[in-house]
Backbone bond lengths (Angstrom), bond angles and torsions (degrees), N, CA, C in turn:
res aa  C-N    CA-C-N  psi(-1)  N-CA   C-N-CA  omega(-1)  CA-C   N-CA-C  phi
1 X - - - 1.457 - - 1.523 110.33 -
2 X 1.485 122.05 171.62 1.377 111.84 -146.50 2.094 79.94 -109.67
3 X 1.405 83.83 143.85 1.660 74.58 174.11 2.158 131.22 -93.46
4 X 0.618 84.92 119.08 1.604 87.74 -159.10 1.903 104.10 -47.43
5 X 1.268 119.66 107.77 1.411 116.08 175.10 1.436 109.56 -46.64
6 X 1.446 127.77 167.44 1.577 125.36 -153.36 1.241 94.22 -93.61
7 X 1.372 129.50 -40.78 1.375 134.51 -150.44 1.745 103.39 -85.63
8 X 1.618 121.67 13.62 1.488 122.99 -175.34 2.074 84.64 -114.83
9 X 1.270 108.52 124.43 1.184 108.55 168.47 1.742 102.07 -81.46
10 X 1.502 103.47 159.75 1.612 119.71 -160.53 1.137 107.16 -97.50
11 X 1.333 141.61 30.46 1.485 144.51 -175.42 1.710 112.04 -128.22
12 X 1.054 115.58 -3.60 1.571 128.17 -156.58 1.272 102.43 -117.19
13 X 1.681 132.59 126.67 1.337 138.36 166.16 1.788 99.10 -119.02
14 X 1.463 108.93 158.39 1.489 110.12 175.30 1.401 77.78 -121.61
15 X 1.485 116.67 130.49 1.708 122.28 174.19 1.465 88.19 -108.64
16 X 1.369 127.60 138.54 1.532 129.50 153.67 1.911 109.00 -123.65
17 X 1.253 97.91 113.47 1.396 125.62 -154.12 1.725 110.94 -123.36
18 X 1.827 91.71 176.75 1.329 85.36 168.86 2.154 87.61 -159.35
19 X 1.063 106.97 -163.29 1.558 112.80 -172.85 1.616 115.18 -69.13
20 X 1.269 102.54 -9.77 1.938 99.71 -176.26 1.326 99.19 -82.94
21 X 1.363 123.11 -68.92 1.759 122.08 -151.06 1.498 95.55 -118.48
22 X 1.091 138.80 7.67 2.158 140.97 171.50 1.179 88.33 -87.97
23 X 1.082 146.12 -45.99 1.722 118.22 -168.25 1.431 129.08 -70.86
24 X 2.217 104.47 -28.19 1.192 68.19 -160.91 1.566 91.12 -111.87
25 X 1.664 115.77 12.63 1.690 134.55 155.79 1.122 107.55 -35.45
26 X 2.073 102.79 -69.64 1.827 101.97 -171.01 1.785 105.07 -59.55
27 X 1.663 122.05 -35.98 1.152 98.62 -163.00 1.948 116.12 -71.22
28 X 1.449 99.03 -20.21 1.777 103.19 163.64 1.232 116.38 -61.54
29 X 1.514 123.21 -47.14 1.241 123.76 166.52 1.698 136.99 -25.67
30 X 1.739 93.12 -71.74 0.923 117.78 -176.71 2.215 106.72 -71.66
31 X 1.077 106.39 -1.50 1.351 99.44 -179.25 1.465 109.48 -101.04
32 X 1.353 100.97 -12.62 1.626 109.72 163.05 1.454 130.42 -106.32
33 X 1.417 90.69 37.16 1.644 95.16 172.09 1.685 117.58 77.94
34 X 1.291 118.18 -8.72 1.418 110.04 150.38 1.285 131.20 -30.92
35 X 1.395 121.18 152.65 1.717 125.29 156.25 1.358 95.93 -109.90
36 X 1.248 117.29 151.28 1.843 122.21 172.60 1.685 118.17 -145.04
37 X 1.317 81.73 130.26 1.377 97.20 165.30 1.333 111.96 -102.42
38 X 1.432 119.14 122.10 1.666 107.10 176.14 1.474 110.31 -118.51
39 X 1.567 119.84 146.69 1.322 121.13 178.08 1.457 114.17 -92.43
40 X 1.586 152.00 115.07 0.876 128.99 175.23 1.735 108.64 -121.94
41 X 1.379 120.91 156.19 1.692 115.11 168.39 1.943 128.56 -57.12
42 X 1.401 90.92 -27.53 1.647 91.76 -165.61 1.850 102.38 -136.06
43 X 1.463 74.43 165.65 1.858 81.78 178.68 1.673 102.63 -66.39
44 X 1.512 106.41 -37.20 1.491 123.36 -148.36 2.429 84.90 -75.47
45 X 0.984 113.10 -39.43 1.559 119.24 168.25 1.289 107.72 -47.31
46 X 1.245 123.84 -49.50 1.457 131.34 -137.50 1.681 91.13 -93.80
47 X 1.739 132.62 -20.29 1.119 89.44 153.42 0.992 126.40 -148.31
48 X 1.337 105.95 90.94 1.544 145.69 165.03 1.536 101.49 -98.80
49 X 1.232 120.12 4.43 1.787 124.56 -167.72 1.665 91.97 -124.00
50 X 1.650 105.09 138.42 1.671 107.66 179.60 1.381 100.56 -106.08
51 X 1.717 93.75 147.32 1.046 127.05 175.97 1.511 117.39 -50.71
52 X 1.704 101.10 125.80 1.589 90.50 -173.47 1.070 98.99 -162.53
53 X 1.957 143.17 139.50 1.389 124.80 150.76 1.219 140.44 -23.03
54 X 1.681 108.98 -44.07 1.395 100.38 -179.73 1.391 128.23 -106.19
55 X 1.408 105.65 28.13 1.246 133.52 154.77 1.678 145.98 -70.12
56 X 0.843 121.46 89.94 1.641 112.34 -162.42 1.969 95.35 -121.82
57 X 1.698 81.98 125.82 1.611 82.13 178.04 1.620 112.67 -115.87
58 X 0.970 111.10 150.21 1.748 122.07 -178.86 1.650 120.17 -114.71
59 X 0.924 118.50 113.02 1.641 138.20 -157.76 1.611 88.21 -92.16
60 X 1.750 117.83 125.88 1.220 109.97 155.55 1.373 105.96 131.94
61 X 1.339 126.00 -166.14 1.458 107.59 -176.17 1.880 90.17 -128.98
62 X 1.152 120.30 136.48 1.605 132.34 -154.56 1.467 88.52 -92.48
63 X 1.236 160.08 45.45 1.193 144.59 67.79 1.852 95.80 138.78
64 X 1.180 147.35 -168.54 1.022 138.73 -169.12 1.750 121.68 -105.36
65 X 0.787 131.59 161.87 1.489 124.93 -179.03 1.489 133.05 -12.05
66 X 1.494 99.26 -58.50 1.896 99.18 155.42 1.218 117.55 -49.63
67 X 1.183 123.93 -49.47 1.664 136.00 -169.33 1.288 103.20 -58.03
68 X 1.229 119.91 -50.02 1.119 117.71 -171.49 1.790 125.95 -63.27
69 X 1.741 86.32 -52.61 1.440 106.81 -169.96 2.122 94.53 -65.29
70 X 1.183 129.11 -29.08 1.030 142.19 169.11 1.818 112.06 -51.07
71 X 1.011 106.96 -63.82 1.672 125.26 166.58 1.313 104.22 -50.30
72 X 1.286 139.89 -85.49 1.365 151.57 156.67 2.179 112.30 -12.53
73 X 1.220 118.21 -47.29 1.931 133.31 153.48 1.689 100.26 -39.53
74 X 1.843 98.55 -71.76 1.392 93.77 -159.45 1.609 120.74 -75.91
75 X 1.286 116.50 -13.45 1.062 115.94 179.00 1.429 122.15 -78.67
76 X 1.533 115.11 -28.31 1.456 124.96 169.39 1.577 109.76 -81.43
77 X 1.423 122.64 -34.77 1.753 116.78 151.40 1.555 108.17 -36.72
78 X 0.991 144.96 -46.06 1.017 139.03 -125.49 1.711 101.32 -126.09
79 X 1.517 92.93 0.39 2.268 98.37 -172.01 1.049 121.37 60.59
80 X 1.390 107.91 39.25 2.000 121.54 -177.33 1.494 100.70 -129.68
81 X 1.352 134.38 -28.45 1.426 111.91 -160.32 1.737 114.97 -39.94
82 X 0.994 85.78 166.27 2.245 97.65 159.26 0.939 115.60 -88.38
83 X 1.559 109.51 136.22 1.576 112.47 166.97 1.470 101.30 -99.60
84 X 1.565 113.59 34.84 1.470 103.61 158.34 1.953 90.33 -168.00
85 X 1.259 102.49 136.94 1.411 115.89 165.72 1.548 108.15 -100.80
86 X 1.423 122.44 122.02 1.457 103.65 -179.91 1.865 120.73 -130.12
87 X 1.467 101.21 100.15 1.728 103.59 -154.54 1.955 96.19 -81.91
88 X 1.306 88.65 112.21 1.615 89.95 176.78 1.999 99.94 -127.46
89 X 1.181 103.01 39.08 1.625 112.88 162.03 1.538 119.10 -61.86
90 X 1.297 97.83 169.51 1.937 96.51 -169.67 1.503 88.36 -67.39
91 X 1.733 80.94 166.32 1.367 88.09 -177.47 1.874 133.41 -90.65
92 X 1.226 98.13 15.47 1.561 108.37 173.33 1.598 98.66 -123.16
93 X 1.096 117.71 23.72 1.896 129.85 178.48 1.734 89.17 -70.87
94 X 1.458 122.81 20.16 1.769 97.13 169.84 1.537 138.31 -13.21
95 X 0.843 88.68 -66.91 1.826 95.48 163.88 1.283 122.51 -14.09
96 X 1.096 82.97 -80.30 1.942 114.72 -154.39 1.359 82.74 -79.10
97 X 1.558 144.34 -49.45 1.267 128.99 -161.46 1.851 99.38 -84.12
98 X 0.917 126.10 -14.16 1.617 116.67 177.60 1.471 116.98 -84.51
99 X 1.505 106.00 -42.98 1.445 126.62 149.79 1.880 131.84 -38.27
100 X 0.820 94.81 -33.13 1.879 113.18 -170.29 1.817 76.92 -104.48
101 X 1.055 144.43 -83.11 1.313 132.00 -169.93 1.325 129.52 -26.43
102 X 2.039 111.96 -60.49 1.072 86.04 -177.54 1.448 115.58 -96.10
103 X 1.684 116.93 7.27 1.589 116.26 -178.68 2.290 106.85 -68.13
104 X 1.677 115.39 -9.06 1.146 111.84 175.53 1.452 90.80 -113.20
105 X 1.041 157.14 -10.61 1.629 133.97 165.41 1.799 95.24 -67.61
106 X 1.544 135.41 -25.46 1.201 112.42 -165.24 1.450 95.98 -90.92
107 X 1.586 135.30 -37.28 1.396 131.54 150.26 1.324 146.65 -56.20
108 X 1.830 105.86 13.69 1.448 112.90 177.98 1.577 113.76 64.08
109 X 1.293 98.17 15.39 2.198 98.01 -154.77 1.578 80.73 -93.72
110 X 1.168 91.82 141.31 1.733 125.15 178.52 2.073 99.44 -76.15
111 X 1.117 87.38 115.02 1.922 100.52 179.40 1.635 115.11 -109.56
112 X 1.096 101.86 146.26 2.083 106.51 172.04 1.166 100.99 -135.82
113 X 1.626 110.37 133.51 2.033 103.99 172.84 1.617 79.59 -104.46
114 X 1.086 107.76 133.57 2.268 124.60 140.49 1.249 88.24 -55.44
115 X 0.979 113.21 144.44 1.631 145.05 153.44 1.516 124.95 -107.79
116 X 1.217 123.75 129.41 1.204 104.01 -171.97 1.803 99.62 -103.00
117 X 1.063 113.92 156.31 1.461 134.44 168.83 1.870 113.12 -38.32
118 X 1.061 118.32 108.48 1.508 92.86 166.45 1.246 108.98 -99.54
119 X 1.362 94.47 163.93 2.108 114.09 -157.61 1.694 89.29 -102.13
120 X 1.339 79.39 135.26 1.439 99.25 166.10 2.054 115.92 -38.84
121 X 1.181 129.20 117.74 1.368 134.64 165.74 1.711 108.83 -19.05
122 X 1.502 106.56 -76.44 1.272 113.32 -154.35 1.305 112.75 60.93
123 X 1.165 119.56 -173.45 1.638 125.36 167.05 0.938 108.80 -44.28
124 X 1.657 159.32 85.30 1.365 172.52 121.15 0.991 109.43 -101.47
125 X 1.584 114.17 141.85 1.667 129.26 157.94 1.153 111.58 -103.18
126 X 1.570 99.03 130.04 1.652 108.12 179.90 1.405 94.42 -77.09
127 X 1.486 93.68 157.22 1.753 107.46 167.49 1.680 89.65 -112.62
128 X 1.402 122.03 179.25 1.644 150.66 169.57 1.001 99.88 -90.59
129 X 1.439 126.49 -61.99 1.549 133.84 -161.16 2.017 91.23 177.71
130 X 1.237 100.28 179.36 1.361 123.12 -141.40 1.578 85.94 -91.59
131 X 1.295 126.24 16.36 1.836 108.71 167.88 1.392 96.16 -119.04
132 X 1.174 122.70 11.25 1.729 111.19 168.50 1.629 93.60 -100.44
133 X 1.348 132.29 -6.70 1.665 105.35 165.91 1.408 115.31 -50.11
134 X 1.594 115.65 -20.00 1.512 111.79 -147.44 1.421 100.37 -98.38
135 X 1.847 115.57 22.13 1.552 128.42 -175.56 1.997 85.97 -118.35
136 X 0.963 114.01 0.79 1.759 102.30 176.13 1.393 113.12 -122.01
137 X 1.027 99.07 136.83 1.556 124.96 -165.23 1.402 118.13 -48.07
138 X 1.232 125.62 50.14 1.610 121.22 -162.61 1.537 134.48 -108.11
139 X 1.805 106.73 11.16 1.445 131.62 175.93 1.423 82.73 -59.73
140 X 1.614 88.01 128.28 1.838 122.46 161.44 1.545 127.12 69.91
141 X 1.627 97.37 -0.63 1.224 115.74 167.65 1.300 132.98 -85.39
142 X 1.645 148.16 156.21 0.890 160.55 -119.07 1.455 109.59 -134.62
143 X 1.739 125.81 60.14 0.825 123.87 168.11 1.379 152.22 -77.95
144 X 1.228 133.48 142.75 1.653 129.51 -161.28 1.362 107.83 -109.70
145 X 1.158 142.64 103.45 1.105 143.33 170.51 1.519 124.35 -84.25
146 X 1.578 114.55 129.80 1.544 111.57 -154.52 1.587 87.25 -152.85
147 X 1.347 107.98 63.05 1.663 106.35 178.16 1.624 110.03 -143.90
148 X 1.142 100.93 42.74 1.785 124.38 -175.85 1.820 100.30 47.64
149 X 2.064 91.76 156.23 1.278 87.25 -174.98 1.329 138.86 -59.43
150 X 1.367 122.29 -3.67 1.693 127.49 -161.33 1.246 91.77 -79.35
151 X 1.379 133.58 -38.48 1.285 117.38 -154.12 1.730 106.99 -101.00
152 X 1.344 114.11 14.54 1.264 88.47 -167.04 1.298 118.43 -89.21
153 X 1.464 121.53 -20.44 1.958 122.50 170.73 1.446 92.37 -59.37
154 X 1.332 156.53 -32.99 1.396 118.93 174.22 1.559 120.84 -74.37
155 X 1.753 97.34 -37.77 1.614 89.80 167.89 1.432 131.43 -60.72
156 X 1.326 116.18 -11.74 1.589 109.74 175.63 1.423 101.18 -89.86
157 X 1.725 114.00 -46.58 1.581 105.56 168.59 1.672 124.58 -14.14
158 X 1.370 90.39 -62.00 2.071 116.25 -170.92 1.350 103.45 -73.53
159 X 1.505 133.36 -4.20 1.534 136.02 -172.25 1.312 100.40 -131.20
160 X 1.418 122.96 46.17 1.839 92.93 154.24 1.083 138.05 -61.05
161 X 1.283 110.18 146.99 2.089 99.24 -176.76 1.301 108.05 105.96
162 X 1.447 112.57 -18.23 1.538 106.47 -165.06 1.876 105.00 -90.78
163 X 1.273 116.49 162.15 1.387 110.08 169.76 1.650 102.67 -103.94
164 X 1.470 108.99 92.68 1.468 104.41 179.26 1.558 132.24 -77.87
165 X 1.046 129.86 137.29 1.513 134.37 170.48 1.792 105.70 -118.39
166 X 1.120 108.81 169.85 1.923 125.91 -168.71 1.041 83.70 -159.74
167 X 1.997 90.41 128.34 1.518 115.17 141.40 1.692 112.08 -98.63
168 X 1.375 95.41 135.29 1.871 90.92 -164.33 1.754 112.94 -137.35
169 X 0.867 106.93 161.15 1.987 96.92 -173.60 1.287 99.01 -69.00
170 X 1.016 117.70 159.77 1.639 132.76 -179.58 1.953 104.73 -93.33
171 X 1.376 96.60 102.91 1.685 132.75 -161.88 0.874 133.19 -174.30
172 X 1.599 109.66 114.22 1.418 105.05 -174.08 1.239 114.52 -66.94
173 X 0.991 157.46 -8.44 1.302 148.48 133.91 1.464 122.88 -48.59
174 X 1.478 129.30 -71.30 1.575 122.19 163.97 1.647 100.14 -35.78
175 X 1.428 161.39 -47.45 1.278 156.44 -134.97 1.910 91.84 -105.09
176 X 1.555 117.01 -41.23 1.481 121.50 177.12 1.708 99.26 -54.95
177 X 1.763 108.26 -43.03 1.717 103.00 -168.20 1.447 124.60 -47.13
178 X 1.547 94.29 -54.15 1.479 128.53 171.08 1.261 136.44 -46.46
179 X 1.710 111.89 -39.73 1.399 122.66 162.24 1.602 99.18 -71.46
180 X 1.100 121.50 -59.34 1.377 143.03 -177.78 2.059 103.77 -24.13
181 X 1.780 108.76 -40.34 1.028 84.71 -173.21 1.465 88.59 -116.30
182 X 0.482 147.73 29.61 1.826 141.81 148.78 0.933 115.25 130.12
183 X 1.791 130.10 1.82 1.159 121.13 -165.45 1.604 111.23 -65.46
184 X 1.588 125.69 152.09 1.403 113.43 154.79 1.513 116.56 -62.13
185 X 1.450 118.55 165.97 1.011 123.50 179.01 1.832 104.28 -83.93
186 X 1.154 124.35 -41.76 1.327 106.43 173.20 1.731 129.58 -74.55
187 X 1.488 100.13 27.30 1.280 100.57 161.66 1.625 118.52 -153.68
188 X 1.404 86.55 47.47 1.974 101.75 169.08 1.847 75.53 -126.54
189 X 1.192 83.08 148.69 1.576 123.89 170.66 1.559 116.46 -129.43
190 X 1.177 135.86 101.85 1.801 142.25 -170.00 1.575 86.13 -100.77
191 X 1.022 100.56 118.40 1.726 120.60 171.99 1.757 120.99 -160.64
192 X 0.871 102.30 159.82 1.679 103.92 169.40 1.044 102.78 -88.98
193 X 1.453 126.14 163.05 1.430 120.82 162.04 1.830 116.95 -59.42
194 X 1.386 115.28 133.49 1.158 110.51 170.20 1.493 136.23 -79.74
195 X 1.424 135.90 -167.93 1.581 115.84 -160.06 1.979 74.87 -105.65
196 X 1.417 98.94 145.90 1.516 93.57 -175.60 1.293 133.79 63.11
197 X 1.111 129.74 2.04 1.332 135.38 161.88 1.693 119.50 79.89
198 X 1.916 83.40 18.78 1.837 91.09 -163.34 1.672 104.57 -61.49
199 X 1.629 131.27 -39.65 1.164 118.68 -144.05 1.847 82.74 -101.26
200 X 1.296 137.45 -13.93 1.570 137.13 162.68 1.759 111.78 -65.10
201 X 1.385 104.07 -45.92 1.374 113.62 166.05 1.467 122.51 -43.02
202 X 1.675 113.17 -51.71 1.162 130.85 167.99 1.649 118.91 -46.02
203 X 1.608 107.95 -73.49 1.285 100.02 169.70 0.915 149.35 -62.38
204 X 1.635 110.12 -20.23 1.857 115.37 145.97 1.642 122.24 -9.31
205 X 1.097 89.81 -88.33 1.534 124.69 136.98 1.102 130.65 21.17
206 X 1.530 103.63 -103.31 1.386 114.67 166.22 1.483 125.11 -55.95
207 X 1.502 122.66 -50.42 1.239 140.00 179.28 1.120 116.37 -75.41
208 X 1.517 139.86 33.88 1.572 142.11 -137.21 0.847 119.39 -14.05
209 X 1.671 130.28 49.69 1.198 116.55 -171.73 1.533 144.07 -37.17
210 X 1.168 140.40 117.60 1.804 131.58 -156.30 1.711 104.29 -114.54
211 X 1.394 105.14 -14.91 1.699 91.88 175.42 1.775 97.75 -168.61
212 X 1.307 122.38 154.01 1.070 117.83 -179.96 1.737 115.83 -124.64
213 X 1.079 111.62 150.51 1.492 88.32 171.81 1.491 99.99 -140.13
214 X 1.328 132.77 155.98 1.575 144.40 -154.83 1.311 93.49 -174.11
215 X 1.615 124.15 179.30 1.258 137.54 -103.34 1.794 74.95 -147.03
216 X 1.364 110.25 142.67 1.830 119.95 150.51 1.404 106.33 -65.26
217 X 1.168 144.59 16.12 1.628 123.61 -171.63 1.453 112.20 -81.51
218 X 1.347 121.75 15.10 1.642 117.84 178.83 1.082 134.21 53.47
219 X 1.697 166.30 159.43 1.088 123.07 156.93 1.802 87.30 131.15
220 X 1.168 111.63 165.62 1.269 109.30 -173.69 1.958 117.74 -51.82
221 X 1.648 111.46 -36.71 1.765 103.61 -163.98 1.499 79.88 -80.01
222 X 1.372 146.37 -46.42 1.774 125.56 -153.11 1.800 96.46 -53.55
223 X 1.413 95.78 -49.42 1.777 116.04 -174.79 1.560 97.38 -32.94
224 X 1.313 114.79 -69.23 1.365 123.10 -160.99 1.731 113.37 -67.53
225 X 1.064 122.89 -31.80 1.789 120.59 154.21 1.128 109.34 -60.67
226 X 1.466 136.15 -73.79 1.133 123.72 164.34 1.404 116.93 -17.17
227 X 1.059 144.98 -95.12 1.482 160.63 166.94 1.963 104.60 -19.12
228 X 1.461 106.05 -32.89 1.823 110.02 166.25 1.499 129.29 -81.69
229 X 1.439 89.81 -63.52 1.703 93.11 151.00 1.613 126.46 -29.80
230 X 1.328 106.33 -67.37 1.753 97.47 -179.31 1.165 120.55 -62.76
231 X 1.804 120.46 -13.35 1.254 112.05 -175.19 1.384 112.08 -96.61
232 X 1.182 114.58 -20.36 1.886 128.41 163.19 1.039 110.71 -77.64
233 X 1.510 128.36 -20.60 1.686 116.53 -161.92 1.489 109.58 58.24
234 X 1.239 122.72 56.58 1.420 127.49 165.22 1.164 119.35 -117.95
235 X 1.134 114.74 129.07 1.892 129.53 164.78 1.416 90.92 -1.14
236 X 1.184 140.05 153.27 1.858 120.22 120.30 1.873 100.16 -117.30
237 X 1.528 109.77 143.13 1.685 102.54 177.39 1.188 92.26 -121.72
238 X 1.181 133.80 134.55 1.737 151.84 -158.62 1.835 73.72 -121.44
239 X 1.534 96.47 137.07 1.111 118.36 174.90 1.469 101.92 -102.04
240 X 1.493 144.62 145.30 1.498 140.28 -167.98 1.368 101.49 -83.74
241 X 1.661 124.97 137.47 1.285 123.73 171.98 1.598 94.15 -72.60
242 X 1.354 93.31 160.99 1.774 107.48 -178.01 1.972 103.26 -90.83
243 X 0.964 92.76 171.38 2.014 117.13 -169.22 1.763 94.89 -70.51
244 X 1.397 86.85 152.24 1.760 104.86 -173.23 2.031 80.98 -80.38
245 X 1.335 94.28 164.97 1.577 105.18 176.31 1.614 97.82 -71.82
246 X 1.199 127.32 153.91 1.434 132.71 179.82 1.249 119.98 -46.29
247 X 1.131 125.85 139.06 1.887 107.11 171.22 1.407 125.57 89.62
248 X 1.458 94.71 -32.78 1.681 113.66 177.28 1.591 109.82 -46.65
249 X 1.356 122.70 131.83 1.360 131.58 -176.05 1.755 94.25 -98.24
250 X 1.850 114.22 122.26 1.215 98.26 -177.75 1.585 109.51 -148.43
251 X 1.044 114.49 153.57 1.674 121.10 -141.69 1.318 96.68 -134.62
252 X 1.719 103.31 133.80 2.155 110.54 139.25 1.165 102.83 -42.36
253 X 1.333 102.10 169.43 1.222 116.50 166.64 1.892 130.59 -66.02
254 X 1.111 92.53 -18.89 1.678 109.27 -167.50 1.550 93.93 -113.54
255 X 1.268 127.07 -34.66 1.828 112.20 162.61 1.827 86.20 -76.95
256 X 0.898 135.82 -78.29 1.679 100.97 -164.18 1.727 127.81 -34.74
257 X 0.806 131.79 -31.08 1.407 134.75 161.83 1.123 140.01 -109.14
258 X 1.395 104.92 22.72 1.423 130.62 119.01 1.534 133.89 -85.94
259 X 1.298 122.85 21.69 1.064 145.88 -155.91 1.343 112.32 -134.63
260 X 1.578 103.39 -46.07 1.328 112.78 -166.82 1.707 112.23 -93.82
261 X 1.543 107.66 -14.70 1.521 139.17 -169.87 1.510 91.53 33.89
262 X 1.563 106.68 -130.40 1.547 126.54 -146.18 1.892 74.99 -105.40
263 X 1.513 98.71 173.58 1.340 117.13 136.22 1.670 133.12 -85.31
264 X 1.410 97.13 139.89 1.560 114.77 -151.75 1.449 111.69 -85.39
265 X 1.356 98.07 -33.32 1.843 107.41 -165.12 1.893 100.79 -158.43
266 X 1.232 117.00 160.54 1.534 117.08 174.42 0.964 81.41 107.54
């Protein structure tokens, strides 16, 4: 086990989260005597998290390796650090998870990645990454793209021939990606995921959809293609989530908090 440097009091976790597995983490957390700091992207994130004293939430994106390792200085100046950093971000959050890695290997700060579960395949083809779409058969077909906006000018790159549409978060930025790579505008849809898959169901649908492709990140939206696909009889191609940063110590949910137990001291 990792030994907690003296100068991190033992009551303090930094959770960096998002709306799938931070709500109901901090609320285990916090029922075991945690203090929390949680990082989330949006106001609209922030409350999906319950109200609590020993709760403190942070709006925004916690900034890149300096930033971090910087944050991580002042907070132990100050007799606050964590004796646990705990990155449970999506799981293609590269960034932020390579970033948060090595900004606590340069602070000695004790780290946990959540892991999320991967779902059984079923009838899906994995992809490697987004230039083996351009090995599946998809001239003149009716594709749905559901692998957030950054990536989608390479996915149309890797799909010529295809008639593409995106379901995408509602952002002017995710909506900038989208124009950005050629999509028409009458076939991006900016939505959240819906409860049941009624308004994804829909655009199936409408857009004849003929094959879909989405993300390995597990978790309720992979669930819900899965669960569309079989009912359309459509392709689905699960794109492969990418590798934890090296070294990274990374946990279920229930070995992470069993891991993390109670607080010790503070």
């Amino acid at each position: 086990m990792h030994t907690r440097p003296p100068h991190h009091p033992g009551n303090r976790i930094w959770l960096l989260s998002g709306t799938g597995e931070g709500p109901p983490l901090a609320t285990a957390l916090l029922a075991r005597g945690w203090r929390l700091r949680v990082w989330v992207v949006s106001e609209g994130a922030a409350r999906s998290y319950p109200a609590a004293p020993a709760l403190e939430l942070a709006v925004g994106p916690i900034g890149g390796t300096k930033a971090v390792a910087e944050a991580l200085a002042r907070a132990e100046a100050a007799g606050e650090g964590p004796a646990w950093v705990v990155d449970a971000t999506h799981p293609f959050a590269r960034r932020i998870s390579a970033d948060l890695a090595e900004a606590c290997r340069l602070r000695a700060q004790p780290l946990l990645r959540l892991q999320r579960p991967l779902l059984p395949l079923g009838g899906a083809t994995l992809l490697e990454n987004l230039s083996a779409l351009i090995t599946v058969p998809l001239t003149g077909r009716s594709l749905l793209l559901a692998i957030g906006a950054r990536h989608l000018a390479s996915a149309v790159a890797h799909s010529p021939g295809s008639r593409h549409h995106a379901r995408i978060l509602p952002s002017s930025g995710a909506l900038a990606e989208a124009m950005a790579a050629g999509l028409a505008a009458d076939r991006v849809a900016c939505l959240r995921p819906s409860p049941g898959g009624l308004i994804e169901r829909a655009l199936c649908r409408r857009w004849g959809i003929e094959a879909v492709l989405c993300r390995r990140s597990g978790g309720v939206t992979e669930h819900l293609w899965h669960t569309l696909a079989a009912e359309f009889g459509l392709p689905l191609l699960l794109l492969e989530r990418p590798p934890e940063p090296p070294g990274l110590e990374c946990h279920g949910m229930e070995s992470l908090l069993d891991r993390l137990g109670t607080p010790e001291w503070g």
